[in-house]
C-alpha positions in Angstrom: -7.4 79.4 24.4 -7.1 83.1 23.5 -4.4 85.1 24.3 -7.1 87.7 25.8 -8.4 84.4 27.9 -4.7 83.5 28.6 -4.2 87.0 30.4 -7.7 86.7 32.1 -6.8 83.5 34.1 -3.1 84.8 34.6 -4.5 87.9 35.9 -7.4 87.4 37.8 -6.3 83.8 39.4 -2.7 84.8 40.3 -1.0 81.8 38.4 -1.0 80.2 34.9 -3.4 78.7 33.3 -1.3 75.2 32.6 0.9 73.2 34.4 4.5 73.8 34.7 7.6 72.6 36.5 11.1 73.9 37.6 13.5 72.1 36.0 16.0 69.9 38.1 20.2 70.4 38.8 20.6 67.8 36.3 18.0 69.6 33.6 19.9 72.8 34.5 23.4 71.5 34.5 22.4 70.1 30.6 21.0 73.5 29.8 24.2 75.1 31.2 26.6 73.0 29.1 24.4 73.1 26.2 24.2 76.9 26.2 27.9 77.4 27.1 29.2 76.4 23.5 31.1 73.5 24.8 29.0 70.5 23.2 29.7 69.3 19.6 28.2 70.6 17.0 27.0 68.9 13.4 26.3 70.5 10.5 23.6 68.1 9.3 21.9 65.2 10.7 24.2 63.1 7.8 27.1 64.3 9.3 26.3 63.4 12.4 25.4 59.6 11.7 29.0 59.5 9.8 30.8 61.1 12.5 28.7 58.8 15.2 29.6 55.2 12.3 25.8 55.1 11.8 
């Protein structure tokens, strides 16, 4: 679909033209923690499977 199309359906029927839902506490709460700095961070995906004894 167009972006011109996209607008149309946005526009002229009030809403969006997919599906969509509001994430949960529990999605929000990860989205918090993630975005807050506090998780652990790798610097490769090798470095994480040493770290995690994979």
């Amino acid at each position: 679909m167009s972006s011109e199309c996209s607008w149309f359906v946005l526009l002229r029927r009030k809403k969006f033209p997919f599906d969509y839902e509001v994430p949960n506490a529990v999605t929000l709460a990860a989205i918090e923690e993630a975005e807050s700095g506090k998780l652990k961070s790798y610097d490769s995906v090798d470095d994480f499977f040493k770290k995690m004894k994979l």
